[in-house]
C-alpha positions as CSV (number, residue, x, y, z in Angstrom):
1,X,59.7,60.7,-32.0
2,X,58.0,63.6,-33.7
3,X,59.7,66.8,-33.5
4,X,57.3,70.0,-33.3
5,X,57.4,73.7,-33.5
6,X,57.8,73.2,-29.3
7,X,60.3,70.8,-29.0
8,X,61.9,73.0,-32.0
9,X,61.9,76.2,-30.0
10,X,63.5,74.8,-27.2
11,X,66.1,72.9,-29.0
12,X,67.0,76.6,-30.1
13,X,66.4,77.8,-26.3
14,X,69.2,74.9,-25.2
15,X,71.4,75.5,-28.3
16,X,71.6,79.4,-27.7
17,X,72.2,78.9,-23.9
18,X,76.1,78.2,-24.2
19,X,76.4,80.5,-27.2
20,X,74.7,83.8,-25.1
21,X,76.6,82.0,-22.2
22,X,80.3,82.4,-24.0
23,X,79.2,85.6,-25.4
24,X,78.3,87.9,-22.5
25,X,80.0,85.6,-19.9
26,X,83.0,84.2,-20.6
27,X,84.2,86.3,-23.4
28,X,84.2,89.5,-21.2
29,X,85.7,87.4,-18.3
30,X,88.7,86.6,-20.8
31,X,89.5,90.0,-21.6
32,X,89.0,90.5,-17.7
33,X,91.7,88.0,-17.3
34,X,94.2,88.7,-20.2
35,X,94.2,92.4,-18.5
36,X,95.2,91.5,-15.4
37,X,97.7,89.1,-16.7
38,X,99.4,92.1,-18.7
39,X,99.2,94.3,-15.6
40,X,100.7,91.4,-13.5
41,X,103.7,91.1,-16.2
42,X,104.0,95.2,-16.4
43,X,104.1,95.3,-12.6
44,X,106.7,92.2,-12.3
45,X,108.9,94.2,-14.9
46,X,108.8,97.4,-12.7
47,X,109.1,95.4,-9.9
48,X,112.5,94.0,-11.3
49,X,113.6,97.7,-12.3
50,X,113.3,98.2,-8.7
51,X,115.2,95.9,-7.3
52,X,118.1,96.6,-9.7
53,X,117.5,100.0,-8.7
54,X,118.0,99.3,-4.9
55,X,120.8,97.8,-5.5
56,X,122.4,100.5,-7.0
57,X,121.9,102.6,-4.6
58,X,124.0,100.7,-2.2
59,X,126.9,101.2,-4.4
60,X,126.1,104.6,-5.0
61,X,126.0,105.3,-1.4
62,X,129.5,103.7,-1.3
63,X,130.8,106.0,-4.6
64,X,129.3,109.3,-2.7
65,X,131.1,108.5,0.7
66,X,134.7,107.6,-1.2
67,X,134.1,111.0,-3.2
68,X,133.1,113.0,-0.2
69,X,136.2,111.5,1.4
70,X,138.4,112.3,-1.7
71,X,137.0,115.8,-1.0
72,X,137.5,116.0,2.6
73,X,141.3,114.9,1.8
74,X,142.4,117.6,-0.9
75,X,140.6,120.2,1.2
76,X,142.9,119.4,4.5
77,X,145.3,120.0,1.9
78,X,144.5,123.8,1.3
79,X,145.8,126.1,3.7
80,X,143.1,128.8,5.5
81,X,144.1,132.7,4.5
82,X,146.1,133.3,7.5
83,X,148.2,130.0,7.2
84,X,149.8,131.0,3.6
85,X,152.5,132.7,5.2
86,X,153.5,129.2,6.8
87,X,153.5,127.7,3.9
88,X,155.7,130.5,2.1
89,X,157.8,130.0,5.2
90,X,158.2,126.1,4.3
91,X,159.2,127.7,0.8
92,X,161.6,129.6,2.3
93,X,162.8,126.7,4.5
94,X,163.4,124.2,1.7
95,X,165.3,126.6,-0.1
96,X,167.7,127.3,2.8
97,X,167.9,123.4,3.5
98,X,169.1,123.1,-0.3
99,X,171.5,126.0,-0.1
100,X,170.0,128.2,-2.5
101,X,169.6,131.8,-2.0
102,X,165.8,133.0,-2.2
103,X,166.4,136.7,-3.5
104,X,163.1,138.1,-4.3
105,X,158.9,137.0,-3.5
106,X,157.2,139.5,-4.6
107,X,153.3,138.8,-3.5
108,X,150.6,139.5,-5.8
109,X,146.7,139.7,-5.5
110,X,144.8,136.8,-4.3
111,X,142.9,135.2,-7.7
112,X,139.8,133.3,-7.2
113,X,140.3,129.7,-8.6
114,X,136.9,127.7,-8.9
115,X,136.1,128.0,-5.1
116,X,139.2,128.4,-3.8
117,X,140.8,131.2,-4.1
118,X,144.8,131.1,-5.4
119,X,147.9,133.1,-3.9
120,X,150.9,133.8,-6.7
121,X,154.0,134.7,-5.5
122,X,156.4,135.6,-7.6
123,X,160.3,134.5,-6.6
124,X,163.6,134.2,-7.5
125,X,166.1,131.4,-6.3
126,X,169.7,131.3,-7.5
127,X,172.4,128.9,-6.5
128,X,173.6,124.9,-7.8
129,X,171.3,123.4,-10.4
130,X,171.0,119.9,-8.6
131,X,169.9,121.9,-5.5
132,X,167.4,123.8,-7.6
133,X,165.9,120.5,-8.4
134,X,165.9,118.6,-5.0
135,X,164.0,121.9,-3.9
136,X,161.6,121.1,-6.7
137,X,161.3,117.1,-5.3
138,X,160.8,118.9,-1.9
139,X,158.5,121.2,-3.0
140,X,156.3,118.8,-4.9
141,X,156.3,116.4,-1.2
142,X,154.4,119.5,0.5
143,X,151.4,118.9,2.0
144,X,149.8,122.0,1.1
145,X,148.6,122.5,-3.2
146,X,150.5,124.5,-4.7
147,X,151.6,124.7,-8.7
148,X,154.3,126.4,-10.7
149,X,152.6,128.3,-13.9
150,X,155.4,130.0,-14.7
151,X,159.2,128.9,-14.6
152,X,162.2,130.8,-16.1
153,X,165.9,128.9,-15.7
154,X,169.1,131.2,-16.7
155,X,172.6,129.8,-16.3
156,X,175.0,131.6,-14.8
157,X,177.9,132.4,-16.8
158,X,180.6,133.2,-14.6
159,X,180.6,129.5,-12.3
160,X,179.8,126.2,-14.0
161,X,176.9,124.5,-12.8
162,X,175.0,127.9,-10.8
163,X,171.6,129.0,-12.1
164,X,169.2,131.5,-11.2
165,X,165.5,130.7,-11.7
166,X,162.1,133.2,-11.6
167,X,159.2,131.4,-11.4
168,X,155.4,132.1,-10.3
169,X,154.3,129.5,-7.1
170,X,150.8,129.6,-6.4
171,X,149.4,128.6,-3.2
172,X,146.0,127.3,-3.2
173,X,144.1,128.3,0.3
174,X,140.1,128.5,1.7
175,X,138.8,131.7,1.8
176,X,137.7,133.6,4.5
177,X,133.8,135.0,4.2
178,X,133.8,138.1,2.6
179,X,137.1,137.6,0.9
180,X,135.2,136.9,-2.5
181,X,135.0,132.9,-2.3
182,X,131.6,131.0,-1.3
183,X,132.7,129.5,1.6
């Protein structure tokens, strides 16, 4: 079998087929294919972020309802503006109840306190030391907030075992609008 310029040319023809064939055929259809295999990875990945998103949420949902009951709690704790007096009658109370003489509350200017707003009341107890500090257990068991800034303890020198303590007790309470707080 002779081969001729013919037979030549379309040897080249047949052998160039596959080669133009891989070239502008399946070349560009692999880069096609490696695209979208990156873009299904990326969008699996995301995909997975999601999901471990979600379920976050749930427990986030669960952490904001605890704190907004957390909230709800210390807030039934603060007394509105007109109920301070009953609180500072409760004072008054305990004190009585642990036979100790409440000489002096002197009430000052309500302070705003974050937003609340607090109520210092300067008093002065006197009477037995061990009473002093069951009023202080009593005191701490109130419902309402209340803290003790300032305390100042002076024995008595005439009876053995009698004090008489000044001290600052401020009484945490909501605002009324207009009063200065936000709510």
């Amino acid at each position: 079998m002779k081969l001729g310029f013919l037979e030549l040319v379309f040897f080249l023809v047949l052998l160039a087929l596959p080669v133009s064939a891989y070239w502008f055929v399946f070349q560009p259809q692999n880069l096609e294919i490696a695209e979208a295999k990156s873009e299904i990875e990326h969008k699996e990945l995301m995909l997975g972020k999601l999901s471990q998103a979600t379920a976050q949420t749930e427990d986030l949902q669960r952490a904001n309802k605890e704190i907004a009951e957390s909230i709800a709690l210390v807030e039934s704790r603060l007394p509105g503006t007109k109920e301070v007096e009953v609180v500072l009658q409760q004072v008054a109370d305990l004190a009585r109840s642990n036979r100790l003489d409440l000489t002096k509350v002197k009430t000052e200017k309500p302070v705003q306190s974050a937003r609340y707003m607090e109520q210092p009341l300067e008093m002065t107890i006197s009477g037995d030391f061990d009473s002093f500090y069951t009023f202080l257990l009593d005191l701490e068991q109130l419902d309402r907030i209340t803290r003790m800034p300032e305390l100042n303890i002076e024995k008595e020198e005439k009876v053995d075992g009698m004090m008489q303590a000044s001290f600052t007790l401020s009484i945490y309470f909501e605002p009324e609008a207009g009063m200065g707080g936000e709510g």
